[in-house]
N, C-alpha and C positions, 0 to 999 in steps of 0.2 A: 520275451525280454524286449526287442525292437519296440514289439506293440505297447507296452505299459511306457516308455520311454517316450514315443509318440503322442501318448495321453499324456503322460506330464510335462508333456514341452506345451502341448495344447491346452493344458489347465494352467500351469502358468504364463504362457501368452495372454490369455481370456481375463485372467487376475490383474495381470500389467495391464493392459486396455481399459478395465474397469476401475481400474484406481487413477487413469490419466485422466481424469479430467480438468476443464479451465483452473487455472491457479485462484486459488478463494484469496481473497483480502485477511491475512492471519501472519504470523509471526515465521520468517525461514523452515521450511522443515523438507520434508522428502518431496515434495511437488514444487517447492519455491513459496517464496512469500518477503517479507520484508526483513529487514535489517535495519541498524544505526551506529555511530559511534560518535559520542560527543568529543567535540576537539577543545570546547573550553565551555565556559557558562552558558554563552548564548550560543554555540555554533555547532552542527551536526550536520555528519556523513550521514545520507538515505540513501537504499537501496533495495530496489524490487527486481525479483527474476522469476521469471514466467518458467512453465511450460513450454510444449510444442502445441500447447490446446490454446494458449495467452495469446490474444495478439496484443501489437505496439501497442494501440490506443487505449487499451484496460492497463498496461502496465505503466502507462501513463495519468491515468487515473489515479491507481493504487497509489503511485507514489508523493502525489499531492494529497489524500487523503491519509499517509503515516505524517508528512511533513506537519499537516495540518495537526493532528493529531499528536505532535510531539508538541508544538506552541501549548496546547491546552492542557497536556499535562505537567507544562512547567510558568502554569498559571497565566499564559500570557493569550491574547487572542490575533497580534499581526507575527506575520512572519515575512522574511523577505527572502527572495530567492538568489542566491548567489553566482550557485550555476549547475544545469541543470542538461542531461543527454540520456535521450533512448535509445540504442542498439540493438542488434538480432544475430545468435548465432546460429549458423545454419547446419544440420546433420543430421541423419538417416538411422531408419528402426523398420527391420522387417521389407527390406523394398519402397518403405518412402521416405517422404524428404520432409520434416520437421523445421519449423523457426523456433529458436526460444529465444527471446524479449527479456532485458531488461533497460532497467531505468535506473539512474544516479541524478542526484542531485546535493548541494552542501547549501543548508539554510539560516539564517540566524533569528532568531524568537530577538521580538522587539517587545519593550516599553510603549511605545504608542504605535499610530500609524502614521505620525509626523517623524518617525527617527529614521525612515529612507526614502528613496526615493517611487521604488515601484514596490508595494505593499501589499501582499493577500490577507484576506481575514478568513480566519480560521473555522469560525463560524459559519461563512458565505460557503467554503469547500466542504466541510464537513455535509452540510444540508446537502449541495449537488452529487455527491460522490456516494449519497446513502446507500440507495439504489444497486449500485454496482456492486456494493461491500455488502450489502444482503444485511445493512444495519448493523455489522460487527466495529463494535468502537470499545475500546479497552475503560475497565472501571472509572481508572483516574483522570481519563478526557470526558467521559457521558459526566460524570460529576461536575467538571468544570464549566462544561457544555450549561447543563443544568442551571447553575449559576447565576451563569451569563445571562440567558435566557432569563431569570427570575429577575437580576437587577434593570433587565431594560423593558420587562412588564415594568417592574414597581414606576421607573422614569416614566411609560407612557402614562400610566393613571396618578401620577403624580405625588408617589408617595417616599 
């Protein structure tokens, strides 16, 4: 009895370790991932929380590529930053000592990039931040993406 109790503390240990890894770039779920809540037309709560596999600099990442990524699904390409903080909670599994990371941010989707004063483009982030997201970008941002991309071919060759 001891011994099979043993094994199953040891098979689900083994299980929990092999599903901990770094926080993917994806939607809240049992490892962490993003959030949002829009507070009016143009304004949205972001939020990313890591793992103990996360570090800051990825959830830092992550959270300029959903921001980004929320501008282009409501058709816009700047977005401005409002206000924006990474933190780390500290706590323990097994004998060691874990950070989990998250990030907050509250942004507003512009009309242009004359409507504030310090301005990201959606475009610019989305392109830097591929990489790290392993290319995961939700249908109705690659669309708009898409777009974009097509309108400012046709301006360079001039049609």
């Amino acid at each position: 009895m001891i011994k099979s109790i043993r094994i199953s503390s040891s098979i689900l240990a083994l299980a929990f370790l092999l599903s901990s890894c770094v926080t993917a770039y994806q939607a809240s779920g049992f490892t962490g991932g993003y959030e949002q809540m829009r507070l009016n037309d143009n304004t949205y709560n972001v939020s990313f929380h890591g793992n103990g596999f996360t570090t800051e600099s990825l959830t830092s990442v992550f959270i300029l590529r959903r921001c980004a990524e929320l501008t282009l699904e409501n058709g816009r390409r700047y977005f401005e930053l409002l206000n924006s903080n990474t933190n780390s909670t500290v706590g323990g599994f097994d004998g060691n000592i874990y950070s989990y990371p998250s990030s907050k941010a509250t942004i507003r989707v512009l009309e242009s990039k004359h409507d504030a004063g310090v301005v990201l483009d959606a475009v610019f982030i989305m392109e830097e931040t591929a990489k790290a997201a392993k290319g995961n970008i939700s249908p109705k941002a690659s669309a708009a993406l898409q777009q974009i991309k097509k309108l400012e071919y046709q301006a360079e060759i001039g049609n």
